[in-house]
ZADO-548964 format. One record per residue (C-alpha): residue in three letters; y, z, x. Coordinates in steps of 0.001 Angstrom, whole numbers, plus 500000, padded with zeros to 6 digits. Layout:
BEGIN
ALAYZX
...
end
This chain:
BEGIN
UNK544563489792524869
UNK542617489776528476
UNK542072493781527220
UNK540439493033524559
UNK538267489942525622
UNK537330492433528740
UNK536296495053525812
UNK534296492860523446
UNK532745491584527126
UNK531317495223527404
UNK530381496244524474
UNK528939492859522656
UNK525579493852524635
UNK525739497327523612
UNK525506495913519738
UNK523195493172520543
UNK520471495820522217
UNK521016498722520243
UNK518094498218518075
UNK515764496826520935
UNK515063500306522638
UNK511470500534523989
UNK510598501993520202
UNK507681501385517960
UNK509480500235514630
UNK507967498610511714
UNK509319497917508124
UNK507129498917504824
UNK509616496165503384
UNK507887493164504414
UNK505574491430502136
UNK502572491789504725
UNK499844488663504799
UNK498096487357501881
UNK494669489334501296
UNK491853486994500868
UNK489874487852497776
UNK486871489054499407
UNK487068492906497404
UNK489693492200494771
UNK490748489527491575
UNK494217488360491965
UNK497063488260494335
UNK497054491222496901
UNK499325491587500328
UNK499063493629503392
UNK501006495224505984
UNK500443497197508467
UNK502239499543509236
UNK500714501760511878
UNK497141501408513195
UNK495124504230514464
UNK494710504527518214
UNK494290506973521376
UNK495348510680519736
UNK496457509351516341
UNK493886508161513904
UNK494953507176510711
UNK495936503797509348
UNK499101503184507305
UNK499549499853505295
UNK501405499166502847
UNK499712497068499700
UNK500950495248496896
UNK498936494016494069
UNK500414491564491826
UNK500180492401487907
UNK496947492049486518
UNK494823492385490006
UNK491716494067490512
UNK490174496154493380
UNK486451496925493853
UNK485348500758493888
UNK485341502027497101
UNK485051505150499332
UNK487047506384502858
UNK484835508861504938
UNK488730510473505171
UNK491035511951502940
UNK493171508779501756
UNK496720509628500310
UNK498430506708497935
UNK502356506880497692
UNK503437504719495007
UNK506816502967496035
UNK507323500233493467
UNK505764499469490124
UNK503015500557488054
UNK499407500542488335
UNK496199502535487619
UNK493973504952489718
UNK490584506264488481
UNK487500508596490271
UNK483911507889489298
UNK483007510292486641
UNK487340510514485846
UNK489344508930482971
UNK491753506457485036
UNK495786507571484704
UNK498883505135485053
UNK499996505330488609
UNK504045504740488688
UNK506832505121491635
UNK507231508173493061
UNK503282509388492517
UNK501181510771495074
UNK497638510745494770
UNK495167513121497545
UNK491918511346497092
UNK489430513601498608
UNK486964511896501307
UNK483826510379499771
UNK485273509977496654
UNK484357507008494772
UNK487499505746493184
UNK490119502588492771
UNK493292501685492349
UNK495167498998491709
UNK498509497095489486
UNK498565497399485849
UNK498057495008483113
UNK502163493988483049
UNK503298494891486264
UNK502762495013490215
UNK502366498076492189
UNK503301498753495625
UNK502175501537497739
UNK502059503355501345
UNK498268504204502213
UNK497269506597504409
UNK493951506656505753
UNK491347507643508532
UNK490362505368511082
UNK486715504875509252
UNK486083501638507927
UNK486344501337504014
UNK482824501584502398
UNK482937498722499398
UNK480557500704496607
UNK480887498229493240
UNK482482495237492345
UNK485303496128489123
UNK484561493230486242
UNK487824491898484891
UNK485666493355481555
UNK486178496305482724
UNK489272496265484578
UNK490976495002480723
UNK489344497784478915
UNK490830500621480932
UNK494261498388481064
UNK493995498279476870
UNK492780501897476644
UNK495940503208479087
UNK498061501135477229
UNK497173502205473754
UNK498501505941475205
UNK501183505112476193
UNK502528503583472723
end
């Protein structure tokens, strides 16, 4: 019995630490903070993931828009690459017809690129973002007019 309170005495620290090594860990699980609704309708969450510093500069965050939301059109002065983890949404280019977005899709938005994304009509969307370390450059505000039209339009497709 003394061996094996001596043992657990040695190794409980071991298990206690093992996670807390010096490394730079984050979780894409987390909900993230509540976006205020400064370029968006509807619920929308943030987290950061990794920001861009010294020899690395991109920005990963991870976004979720609850069903329904809108956000403006915008522009990155970088390549920005979507990966959709959860959910459905839409995606469009200026000039484009907008697709459903789903999990598992990976979208290469070229930089300059006019474009948005966002949930669908019926469900939220959740998605890794990778982007430069430029700040976004807010081009147009999306009207819920317009935001229901493409939702209606993508919708009749699919049925």
């Amino acid at each position: 019995m003394k061996n094996l309170g001596l043992i657990l005495f040695v190794l409980l620290p071991l298990f206690i630490n093992a996670q807390n090594s010096g490394y730079d860990l984050s979780s894409y699980l987390g909900e993230g903070i509540k976006a205020p609704n400064t370029h968006h309708i509807g619920d929308a969450w943030l987290n950061s993931l990794v920001a861009a510093e010294g020899d690395f500069d991109q920005n990963i965050t991870h976004a979720t828009f609850g069903h329904n939301a809108t956000l403006d059109w915008h522009k990155h002065a970088t390549v920005q690459i979507i990966i959709v983890v959860e959910g459905e949404g839409y995606y469009q280019e200026r000039s484009k017809e907008p697709i459903v977005i789903k999990k598992g899709d990976v979208i290469k938005c070229a930089k300059d690129t006019e474009h948005w994304h966002t949930s669908s009509a019926d469900s939220s969307v959740s998605y890794i973002a990778i982007y430069g370390n430029e700040p976004t450059i807010w081009t147009e505000k999306l009207t819920q007019e317009y935001y229901d039209s493409v939702a209606k339009t993508l919708q009749a497709n699919k049925d």
